[in-house]
DSSP file (Angstrom, degrees, kcal/mol; ACC not computed):
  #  RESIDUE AA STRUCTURE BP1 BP2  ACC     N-H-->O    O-->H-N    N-H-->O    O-->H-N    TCO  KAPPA ALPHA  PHI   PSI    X-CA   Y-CA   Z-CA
    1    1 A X              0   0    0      0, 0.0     2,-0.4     0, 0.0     0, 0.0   0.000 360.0 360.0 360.0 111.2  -39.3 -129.9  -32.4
    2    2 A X        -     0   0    0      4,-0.1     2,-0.0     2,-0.0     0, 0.0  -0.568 360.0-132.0 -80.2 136.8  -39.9 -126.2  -32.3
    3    3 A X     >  -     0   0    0     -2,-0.4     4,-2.8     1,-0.1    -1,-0.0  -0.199  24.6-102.3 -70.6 167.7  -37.5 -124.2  -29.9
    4    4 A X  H  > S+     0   0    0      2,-0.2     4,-3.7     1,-0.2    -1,-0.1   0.877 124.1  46.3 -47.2 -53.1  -38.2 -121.7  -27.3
    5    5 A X  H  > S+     0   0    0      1,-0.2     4,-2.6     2,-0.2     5,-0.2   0.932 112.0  52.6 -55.8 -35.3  -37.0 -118.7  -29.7
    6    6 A X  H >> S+     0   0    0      2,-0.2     4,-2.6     1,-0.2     3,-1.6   0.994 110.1  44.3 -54.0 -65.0  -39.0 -120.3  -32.4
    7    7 A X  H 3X S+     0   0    0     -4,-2.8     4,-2.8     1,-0.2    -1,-0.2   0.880 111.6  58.3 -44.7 -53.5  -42.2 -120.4  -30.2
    8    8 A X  H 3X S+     0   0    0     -4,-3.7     4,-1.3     2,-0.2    -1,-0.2   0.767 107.4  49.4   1.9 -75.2  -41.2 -116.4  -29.1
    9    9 A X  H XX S+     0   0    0     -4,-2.6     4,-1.5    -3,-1.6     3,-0.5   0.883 109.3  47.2 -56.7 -52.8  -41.4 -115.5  -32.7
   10   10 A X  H 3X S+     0   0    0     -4,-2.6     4,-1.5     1,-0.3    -1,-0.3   0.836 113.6  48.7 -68.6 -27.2  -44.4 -116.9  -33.2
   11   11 A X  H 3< S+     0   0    0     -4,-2.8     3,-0.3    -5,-0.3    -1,-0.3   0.941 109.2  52.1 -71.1 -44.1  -45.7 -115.3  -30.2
   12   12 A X  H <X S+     0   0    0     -4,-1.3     4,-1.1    -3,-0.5    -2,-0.2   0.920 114.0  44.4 -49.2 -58.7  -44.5 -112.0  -31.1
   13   13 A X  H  X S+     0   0    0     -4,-1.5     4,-0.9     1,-0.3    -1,-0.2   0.570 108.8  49.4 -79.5  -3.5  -46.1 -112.2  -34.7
   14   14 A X  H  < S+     0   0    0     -4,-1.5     4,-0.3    -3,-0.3    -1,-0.3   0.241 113.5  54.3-110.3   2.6  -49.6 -113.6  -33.9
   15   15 A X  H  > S+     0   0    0     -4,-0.2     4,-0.8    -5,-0.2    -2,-0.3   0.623 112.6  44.2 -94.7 -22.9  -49.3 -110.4  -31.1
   16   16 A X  H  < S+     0   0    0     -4,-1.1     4,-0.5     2,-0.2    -2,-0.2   0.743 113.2  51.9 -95.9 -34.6  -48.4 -108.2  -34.2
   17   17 A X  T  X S+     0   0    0     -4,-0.9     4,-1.5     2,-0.2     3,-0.5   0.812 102.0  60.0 -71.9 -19.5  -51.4 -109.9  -36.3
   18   18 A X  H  > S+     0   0    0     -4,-0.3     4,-2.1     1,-0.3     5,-0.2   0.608  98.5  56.9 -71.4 -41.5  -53.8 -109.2  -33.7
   19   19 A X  H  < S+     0   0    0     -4,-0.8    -1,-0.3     2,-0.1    -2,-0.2   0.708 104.6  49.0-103.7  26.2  -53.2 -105.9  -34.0
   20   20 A X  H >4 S+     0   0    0     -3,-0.5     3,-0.5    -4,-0.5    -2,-0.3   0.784 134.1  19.7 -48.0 -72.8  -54.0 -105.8  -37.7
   21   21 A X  H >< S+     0   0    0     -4,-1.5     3,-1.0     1,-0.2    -2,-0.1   0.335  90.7  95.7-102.4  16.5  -56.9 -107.5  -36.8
   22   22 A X  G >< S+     0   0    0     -4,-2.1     3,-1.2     1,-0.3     6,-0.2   0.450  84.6  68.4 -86.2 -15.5  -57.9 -107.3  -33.0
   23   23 A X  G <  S+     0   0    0     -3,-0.5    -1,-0.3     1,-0.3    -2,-0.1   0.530  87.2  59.2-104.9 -14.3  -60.4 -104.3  -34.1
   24   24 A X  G <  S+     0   0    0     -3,-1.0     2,-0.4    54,-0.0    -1,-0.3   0.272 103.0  64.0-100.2   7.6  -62.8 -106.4  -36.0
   25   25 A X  S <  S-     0   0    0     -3,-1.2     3,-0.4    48,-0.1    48,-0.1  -0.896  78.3-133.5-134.7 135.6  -63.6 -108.7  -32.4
   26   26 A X  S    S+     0   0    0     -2,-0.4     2,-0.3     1,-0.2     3,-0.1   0.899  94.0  38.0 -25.8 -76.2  -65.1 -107.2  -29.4
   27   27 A X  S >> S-     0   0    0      1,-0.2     4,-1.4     2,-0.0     3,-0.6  -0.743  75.3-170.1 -98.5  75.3  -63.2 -108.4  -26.7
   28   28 A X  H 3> S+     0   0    0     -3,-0.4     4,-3.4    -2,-0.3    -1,-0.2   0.642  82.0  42.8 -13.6 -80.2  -59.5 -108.4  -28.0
   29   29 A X  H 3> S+     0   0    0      1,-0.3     4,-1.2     2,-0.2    -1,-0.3   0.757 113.3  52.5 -79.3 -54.3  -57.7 -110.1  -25.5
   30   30 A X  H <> S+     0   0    0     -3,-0.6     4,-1.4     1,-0.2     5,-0.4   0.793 110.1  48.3 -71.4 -41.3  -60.3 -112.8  -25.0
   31   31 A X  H  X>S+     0   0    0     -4,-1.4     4,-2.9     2,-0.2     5,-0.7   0.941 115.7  47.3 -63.0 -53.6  -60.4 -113.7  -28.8
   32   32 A X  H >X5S+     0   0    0     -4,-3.4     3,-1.8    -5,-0.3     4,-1.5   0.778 107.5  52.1 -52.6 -86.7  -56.5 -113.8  -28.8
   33   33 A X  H 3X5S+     0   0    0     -4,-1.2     4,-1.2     1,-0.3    -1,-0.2   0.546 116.7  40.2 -33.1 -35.6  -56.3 -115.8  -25.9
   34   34 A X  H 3X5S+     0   0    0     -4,-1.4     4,-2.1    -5,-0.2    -1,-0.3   0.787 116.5  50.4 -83.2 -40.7  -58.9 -118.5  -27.7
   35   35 A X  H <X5S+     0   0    0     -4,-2.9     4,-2.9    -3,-1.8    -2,-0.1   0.994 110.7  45.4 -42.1 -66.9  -57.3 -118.2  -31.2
   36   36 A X  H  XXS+     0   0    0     -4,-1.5     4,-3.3    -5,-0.7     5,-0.6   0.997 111.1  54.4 -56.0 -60.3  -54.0 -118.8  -30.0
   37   37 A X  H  X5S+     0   0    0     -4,-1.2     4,-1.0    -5,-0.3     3,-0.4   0.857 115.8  48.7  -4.1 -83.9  -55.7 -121.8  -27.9
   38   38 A X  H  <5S+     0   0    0     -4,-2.1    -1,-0.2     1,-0.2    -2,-0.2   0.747 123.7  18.1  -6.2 -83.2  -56.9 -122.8  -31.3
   39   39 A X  H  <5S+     0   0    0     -4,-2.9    -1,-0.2    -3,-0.2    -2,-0.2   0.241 113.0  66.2-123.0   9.0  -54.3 -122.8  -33.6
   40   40 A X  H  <5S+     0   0    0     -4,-3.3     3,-0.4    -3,-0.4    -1,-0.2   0.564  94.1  69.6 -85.5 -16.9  -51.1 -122.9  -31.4
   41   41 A X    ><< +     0   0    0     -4,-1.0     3,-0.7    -5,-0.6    -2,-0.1   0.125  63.2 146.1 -93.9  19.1  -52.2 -126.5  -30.3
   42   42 A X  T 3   +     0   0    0      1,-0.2    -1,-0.2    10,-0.0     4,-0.1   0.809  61.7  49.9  -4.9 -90.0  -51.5 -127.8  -33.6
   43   43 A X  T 3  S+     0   0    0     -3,-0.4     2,-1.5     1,-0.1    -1,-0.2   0.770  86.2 100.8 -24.9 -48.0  -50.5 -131.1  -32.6
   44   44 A X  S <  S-     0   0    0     -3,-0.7     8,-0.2    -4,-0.1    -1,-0.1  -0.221  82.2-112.7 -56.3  93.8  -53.1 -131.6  -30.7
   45   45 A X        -     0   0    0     -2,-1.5     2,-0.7     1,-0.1     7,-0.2  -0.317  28.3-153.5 -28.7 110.7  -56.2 -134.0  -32.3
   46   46 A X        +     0   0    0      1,-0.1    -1,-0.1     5,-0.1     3,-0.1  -0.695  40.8 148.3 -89.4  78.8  -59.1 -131.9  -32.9
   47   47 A X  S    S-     0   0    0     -2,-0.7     2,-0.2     1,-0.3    -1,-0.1   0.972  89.1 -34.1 -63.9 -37.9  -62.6 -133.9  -32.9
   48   48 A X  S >> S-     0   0    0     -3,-0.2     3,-1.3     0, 0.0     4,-0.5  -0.906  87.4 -64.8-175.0 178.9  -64.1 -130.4  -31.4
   49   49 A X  H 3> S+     0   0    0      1,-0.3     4,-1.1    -2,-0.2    16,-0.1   0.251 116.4  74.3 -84.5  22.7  -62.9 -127.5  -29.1
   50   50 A X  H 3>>S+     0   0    0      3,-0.1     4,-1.8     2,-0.1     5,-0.8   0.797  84.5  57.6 -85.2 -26.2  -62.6 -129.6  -26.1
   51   51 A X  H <>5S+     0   0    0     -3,-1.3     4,-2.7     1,-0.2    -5,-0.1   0.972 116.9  42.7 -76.9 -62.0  -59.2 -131.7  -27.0
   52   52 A X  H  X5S+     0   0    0     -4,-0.5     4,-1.7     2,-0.2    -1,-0.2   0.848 111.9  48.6 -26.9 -60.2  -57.5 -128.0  -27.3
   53   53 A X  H  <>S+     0   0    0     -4,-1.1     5,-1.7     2,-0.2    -1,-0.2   0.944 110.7  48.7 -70.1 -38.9  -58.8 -126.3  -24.6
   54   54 A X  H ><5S+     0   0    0     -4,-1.8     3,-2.4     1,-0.2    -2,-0.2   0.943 110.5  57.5 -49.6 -49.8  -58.0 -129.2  -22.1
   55   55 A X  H 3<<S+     0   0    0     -4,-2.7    -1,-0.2    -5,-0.8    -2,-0.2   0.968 109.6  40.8 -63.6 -40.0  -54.5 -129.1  -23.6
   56   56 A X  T 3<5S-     0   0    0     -4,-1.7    -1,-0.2     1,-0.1    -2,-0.2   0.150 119.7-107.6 -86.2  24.5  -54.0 -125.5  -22.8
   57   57 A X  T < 5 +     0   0    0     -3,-2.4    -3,-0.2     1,-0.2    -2,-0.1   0.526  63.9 146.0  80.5  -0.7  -55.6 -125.7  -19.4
   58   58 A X      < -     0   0    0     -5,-1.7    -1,-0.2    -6,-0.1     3,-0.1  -0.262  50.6-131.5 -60.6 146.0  -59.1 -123.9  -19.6
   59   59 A X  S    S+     0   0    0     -3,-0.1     2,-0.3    -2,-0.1    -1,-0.1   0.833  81.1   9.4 -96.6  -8.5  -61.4 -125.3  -17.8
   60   60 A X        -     0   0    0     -7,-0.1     3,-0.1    -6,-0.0    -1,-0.1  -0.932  65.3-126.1-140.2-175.1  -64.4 -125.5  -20.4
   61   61 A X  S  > S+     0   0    0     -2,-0.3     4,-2.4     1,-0.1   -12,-0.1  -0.006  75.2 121.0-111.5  25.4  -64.3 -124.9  -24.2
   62   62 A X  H  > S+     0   0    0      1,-0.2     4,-1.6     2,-0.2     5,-0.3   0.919  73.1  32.6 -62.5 -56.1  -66.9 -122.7  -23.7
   63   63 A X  H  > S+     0   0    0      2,-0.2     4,-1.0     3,-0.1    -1,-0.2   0.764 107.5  63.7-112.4  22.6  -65.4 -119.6  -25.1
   64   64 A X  H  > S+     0   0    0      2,-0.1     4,-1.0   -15,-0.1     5,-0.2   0.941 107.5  50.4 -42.9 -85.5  -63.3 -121.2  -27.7
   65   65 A X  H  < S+     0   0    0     -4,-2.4     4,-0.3     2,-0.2     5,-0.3   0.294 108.2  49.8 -52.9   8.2  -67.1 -122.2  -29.2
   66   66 A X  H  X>S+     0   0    0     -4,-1.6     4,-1.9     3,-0.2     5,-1.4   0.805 112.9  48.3 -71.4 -73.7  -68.5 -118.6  -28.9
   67   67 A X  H  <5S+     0   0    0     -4,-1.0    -2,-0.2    -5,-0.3    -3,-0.1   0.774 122.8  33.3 -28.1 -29.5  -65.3 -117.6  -30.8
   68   68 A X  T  <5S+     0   0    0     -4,-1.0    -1,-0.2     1,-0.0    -3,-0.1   0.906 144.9   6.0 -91.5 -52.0  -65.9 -120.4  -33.4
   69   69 A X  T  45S+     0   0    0     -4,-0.3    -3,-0.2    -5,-0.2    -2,-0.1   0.969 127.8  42.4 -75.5 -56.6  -69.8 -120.3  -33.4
   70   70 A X  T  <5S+     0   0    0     -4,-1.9    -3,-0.2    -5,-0.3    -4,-0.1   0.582  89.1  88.9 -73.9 -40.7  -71.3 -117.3  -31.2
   71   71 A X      < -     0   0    0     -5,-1.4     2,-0.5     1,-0.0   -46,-0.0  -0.149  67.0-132.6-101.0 168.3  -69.3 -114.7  -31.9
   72   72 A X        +     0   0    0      2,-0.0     2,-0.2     3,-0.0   -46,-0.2  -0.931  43.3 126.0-125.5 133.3  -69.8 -111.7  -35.1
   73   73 A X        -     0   0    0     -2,-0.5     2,-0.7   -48,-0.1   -48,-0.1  -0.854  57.7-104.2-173.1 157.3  -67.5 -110.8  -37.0
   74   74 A X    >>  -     0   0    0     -2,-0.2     4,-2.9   -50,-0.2     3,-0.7  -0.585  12.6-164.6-107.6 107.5  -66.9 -110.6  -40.8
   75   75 A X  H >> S+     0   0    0     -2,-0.7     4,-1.1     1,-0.3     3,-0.8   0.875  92.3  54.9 -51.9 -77.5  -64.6 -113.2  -42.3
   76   76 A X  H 3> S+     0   0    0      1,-0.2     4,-2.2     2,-0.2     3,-0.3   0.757 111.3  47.5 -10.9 -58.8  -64.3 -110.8  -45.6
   77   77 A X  H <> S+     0   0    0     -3,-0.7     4,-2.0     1,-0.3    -1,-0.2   0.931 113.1  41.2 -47.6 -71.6  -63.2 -108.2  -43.5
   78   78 A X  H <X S+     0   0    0     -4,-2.9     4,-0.9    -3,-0.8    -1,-0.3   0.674 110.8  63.0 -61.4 -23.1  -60.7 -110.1  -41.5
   79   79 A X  H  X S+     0   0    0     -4,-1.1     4,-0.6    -3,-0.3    -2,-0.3   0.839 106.1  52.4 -46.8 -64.5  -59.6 -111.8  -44.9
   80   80 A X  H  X S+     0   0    0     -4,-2.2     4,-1.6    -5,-0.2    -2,-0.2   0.833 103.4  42.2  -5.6 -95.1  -58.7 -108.7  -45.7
   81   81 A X  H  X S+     0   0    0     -4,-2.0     4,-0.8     2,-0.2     5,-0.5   0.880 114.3  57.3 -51.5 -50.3  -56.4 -107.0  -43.0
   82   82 A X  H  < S+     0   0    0     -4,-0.9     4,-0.4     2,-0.3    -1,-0.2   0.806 111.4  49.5 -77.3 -24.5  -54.3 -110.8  -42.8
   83   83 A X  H  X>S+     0   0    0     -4,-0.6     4,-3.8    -3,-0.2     5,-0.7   0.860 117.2  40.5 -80.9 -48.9  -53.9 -110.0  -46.8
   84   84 A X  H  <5S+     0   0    0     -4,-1.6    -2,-0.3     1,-0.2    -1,-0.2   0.602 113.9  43.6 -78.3  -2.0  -52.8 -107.0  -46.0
   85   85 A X  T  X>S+     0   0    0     -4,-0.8     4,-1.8     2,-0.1     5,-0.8   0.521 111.0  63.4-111.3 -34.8  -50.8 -107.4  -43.3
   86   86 A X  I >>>S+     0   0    0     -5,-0.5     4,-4.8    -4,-0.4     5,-1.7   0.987 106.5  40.5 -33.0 -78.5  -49.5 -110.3  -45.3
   87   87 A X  I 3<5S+     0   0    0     -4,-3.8    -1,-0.2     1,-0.3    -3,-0.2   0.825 115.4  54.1 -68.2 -21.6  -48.0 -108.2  -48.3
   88   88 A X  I 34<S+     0   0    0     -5,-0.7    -1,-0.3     2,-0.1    -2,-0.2   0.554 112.2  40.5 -72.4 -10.7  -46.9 -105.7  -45.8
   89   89 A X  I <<5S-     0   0    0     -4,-1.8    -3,-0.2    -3,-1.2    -2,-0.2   0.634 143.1  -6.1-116.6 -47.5  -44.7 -108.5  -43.5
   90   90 A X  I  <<S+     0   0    0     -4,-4.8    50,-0.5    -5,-0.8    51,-0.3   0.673  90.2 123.7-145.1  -9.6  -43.2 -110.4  -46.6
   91   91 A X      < +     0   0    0     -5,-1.7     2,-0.2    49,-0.1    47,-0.1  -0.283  27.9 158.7 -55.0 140.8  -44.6 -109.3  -50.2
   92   92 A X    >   -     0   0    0      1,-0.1     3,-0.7    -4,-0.0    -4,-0.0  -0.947  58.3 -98.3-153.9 158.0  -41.8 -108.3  -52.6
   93   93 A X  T 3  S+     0   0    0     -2,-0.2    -1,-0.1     1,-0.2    -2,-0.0   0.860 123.8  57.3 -50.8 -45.5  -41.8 -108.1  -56.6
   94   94 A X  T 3  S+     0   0    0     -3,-0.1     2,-0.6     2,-0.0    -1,-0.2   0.369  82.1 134.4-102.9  21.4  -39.9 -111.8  -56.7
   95   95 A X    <   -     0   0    0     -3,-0.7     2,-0.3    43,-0.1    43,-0.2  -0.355  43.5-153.0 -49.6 113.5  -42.9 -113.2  -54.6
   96   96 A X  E     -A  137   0A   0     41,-3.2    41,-3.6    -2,-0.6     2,-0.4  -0.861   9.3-148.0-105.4 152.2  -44.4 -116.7  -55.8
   97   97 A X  E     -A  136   0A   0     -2,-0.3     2,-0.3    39,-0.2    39,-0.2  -0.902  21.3-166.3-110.8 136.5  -48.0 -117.9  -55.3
   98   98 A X  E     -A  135   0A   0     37,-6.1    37,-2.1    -2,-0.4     2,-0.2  -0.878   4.4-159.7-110.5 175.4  -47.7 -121.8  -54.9
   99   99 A X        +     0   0    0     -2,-0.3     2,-0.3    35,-0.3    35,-0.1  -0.916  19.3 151.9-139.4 111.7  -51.1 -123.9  -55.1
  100  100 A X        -     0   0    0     -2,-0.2    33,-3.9     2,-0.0     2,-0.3  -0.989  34.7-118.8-150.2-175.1  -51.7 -127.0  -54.0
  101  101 A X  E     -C  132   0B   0     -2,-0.3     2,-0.4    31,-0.2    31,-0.2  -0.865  15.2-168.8-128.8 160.3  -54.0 -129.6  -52.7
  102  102 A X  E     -C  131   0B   0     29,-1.0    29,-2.0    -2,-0.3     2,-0.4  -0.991  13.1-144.3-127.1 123.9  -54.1 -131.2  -49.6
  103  103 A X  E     -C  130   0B   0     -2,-0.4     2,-0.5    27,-0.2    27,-0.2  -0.758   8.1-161.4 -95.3 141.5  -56.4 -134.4  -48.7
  104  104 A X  E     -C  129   0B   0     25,-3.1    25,-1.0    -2,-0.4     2,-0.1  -0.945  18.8-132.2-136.7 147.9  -57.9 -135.2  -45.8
  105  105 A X  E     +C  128   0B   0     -2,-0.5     2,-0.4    23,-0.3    23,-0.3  -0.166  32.5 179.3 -80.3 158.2  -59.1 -138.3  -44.8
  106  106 A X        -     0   0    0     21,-2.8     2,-0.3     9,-0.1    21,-0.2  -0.950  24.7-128.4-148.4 151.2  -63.2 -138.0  -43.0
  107  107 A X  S    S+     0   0    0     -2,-0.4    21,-0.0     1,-0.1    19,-0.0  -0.957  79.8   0.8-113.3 118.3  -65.7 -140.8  -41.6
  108  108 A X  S    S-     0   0    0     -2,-0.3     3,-0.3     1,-0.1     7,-0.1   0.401  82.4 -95.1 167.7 177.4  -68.6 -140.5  -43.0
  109  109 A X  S    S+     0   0    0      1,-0.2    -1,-0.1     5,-0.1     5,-0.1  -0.226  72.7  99.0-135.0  71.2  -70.1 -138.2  -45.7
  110  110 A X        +     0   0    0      2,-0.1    -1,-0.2     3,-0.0     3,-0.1   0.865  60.4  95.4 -52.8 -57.5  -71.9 -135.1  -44.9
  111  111 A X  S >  S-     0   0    0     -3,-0.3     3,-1.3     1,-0.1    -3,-0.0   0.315  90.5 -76.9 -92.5-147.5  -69.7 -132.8  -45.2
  112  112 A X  T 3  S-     0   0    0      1,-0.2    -1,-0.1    17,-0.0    38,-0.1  -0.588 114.8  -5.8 -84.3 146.6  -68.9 -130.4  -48.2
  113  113 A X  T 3  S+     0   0    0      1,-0.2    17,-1.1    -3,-0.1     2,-0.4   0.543  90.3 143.7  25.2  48.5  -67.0 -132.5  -50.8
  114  114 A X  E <   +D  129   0B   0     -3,-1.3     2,-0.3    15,-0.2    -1,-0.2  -0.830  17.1 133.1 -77.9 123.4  -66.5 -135.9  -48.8
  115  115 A X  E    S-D  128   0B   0     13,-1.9    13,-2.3    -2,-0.4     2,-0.4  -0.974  72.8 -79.7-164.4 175.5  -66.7 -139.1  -51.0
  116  116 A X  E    S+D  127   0B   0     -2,-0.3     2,-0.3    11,-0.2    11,-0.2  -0.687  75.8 150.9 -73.9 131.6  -64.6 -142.3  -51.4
  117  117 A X  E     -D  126   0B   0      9,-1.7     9,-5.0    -2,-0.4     2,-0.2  -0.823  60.7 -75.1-165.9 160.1  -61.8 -140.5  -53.7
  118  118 A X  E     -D  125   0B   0     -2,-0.3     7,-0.2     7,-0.3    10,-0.1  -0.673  50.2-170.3 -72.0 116.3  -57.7 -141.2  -54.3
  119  119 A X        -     0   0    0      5,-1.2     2,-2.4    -2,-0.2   -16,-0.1   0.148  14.1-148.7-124.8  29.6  -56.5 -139.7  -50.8
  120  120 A X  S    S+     0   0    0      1,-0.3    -1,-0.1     2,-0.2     5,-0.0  -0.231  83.6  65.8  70.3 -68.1  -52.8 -139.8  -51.6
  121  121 A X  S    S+     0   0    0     -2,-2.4    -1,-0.3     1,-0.2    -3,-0.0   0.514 107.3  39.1 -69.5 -29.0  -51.6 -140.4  -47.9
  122  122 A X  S    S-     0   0    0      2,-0.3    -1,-0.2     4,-0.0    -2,-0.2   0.527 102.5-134.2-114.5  12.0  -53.1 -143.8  -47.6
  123  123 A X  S    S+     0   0    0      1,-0.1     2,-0.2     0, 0.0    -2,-0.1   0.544  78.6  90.7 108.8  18.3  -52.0 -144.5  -51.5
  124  124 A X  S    S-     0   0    0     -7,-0.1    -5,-1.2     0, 0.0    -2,-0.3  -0.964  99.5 -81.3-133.6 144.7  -56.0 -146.0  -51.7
  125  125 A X  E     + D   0 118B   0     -2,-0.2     2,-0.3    -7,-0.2    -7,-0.3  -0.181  61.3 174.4 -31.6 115.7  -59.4 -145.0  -52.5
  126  126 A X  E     - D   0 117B   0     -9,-5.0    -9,-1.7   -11,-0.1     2,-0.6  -0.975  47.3-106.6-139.5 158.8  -60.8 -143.0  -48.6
  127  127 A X  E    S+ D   0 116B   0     -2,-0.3   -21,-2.8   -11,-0.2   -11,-0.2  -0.820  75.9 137.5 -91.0 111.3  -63.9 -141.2  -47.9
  128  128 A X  E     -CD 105 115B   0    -13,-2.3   -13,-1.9    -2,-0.6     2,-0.3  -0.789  47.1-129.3-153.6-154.8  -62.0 -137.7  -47.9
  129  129 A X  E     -CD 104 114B   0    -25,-1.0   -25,-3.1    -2,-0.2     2,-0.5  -0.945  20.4-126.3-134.5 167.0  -62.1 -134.2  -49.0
  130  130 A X  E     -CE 103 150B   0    -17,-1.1    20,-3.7    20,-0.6   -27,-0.2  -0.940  14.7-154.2-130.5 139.5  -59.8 -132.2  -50.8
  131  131 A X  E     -CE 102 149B   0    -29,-2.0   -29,-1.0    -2,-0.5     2,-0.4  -0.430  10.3-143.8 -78.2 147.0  -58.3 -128.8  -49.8
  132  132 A X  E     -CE 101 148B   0     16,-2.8    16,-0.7    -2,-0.2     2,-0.4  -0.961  20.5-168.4 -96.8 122.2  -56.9 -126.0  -52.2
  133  133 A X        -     0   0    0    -33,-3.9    14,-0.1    -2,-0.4    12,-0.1  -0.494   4.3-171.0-108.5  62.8  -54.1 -124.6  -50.3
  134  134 A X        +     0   0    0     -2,-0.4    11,-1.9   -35,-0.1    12,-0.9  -0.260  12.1 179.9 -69.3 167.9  -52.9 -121.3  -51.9
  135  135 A X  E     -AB  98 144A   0    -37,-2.1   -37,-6.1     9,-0.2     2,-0.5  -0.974  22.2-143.9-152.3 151.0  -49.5 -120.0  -50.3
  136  136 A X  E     -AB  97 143A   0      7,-1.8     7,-1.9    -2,-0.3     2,-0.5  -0.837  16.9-165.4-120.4 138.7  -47.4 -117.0  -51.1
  137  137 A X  E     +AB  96 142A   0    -41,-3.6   -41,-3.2    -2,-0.5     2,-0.3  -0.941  11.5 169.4-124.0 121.5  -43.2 -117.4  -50.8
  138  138 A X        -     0   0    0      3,-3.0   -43,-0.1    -2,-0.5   -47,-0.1  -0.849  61.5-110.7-124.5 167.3  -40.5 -114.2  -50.7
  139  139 A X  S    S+     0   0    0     -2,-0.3     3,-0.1     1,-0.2   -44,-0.0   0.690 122.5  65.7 -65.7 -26.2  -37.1 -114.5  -49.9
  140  140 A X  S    S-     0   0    0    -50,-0.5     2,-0.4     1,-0.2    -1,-0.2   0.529 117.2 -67.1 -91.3  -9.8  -39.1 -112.4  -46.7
  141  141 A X        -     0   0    0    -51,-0.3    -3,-3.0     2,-0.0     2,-0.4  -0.950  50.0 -88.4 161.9-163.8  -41.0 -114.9  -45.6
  142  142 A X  E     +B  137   0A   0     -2,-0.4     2,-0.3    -5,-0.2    -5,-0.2  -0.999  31.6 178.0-153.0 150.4  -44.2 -117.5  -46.3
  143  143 A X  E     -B  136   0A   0     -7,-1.9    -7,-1.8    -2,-0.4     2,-0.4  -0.931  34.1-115.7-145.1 147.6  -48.1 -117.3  -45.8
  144  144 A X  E     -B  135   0A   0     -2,-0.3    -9,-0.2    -9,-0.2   -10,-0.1  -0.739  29.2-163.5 -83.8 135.7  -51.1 -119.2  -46.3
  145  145 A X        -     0   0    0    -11,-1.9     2,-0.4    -2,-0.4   -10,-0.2   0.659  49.6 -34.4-105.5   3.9  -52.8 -117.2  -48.5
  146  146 A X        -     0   0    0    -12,-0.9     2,-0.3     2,-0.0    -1,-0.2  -0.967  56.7-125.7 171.8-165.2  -56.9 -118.5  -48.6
  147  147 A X        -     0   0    0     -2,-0.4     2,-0.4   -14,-0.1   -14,-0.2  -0.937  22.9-176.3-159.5 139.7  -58.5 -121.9  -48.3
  148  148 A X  E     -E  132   0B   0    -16,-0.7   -16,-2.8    -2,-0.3     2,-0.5  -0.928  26.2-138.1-171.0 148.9  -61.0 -123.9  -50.5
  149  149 A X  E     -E  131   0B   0     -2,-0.4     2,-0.3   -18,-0.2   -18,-0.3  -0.922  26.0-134.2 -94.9 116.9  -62.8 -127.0  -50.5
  150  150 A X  E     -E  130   0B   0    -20,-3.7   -20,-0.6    -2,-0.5     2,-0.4  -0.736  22.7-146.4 -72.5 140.8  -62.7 -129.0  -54.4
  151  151 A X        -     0   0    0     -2,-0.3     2,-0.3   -22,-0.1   -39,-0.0  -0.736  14.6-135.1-101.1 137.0  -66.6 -130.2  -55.0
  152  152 A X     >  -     0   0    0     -2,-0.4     4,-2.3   -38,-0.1     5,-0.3  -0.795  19.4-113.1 -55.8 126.3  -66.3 -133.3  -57.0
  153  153 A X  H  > S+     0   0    0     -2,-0.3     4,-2.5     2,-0.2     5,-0.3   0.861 111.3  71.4 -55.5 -32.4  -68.6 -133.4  -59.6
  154  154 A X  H >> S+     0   0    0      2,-0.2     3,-1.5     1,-0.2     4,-1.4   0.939 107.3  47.3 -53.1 -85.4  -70.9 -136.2  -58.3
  155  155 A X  H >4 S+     0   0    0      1,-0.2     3,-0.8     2,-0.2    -1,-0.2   0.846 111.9  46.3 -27.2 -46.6  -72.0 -133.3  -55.7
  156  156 A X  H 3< S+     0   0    0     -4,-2.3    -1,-0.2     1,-0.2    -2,-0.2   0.705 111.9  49.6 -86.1  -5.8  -72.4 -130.6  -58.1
  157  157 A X  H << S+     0   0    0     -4,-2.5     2,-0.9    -3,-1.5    -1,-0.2   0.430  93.2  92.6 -87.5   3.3  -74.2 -132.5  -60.2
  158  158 A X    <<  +     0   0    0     -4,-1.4    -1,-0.2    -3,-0.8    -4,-0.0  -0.454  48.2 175.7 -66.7  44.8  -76.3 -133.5  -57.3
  159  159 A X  S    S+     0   0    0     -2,-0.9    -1,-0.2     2,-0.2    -4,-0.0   0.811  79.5  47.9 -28.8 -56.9  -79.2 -131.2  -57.1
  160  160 A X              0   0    0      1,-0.3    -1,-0.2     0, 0.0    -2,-0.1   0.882 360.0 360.0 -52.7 -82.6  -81.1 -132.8  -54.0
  161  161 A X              0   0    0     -4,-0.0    -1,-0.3     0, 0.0    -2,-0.2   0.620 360.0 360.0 -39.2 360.0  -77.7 -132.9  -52.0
């Protein structure tokens, strides 16, 4: 169960990441306000940006999907500043980078590097994909550091697909 203070904090620092990174979006305050939406609703089942916004009380998911779809701005860029704000908030020399992978389970397979594959969490062959997860650990704190999808080789040796 996260506590009030907990939530605070977190409110505090995603107001302190934003302004690292509030300068690469248009509208600030309208980006926060859909971000946070976004990625405070954890819990929350995400088929698409309606189950989110209905949980935090918007009345469409309209500009959540600008944010997601609509809007420009340069993921490098922003990649960037969140690194940087990153080594500035908790890097120190006794810093580890951990690695791992994470699976998640899919219905059907379209998307990048879904197939029936070992998906750990149901302890059977599932149509799932698998994440690279790096993260960076200090005594000051912990970060995701990036994101990746693993390609199975039956895709990359897939030329038509």
């Amino acid at each position: 169960m996260i506590t009030a203070y907990a939530a605070a904090r977190w409110d505090l620092a995603l107001d302190d990441l934003f302004l690292a990174v509030g300068h690469r979006f248009g509208r600030v305050e309208l980006c926060r306000r859909n971000v946070t939406t976004y990625a405070v609703l954890a819990p929350v089942v995400r088929e698409n940006t309606r189950q989110p916004t209905e949980q935090a009380g918007h009345p469409t998911p309209d500009g959540l999907q600008h944010l997601l779809a609509g809007s420009r701005w340069k993921l490098d860029d922003i990649r960037g500043d969140v690194r940087e704000y990153v080594t500035d908030k908790v890097g120190e020399a006794g810093g580890v980078l951990i690695t791992d992978d994470t699976r998640f389970i899919e219905n059907g397979i379209t998307s990048a590097g879904v197939q029936r594959q070992s998906s750990g969490t149901a302890d059977r062959a599932e149509t799932c994909r698998i994440g690279v997860l790096p993260a960076y650990a200090s005594a000051r704190g912990r970060a995701l550091a990036g994101r990746g999808v693993c390609l199975p080789k039956s895709r990359t040796e897939d030329r038509e697909r």
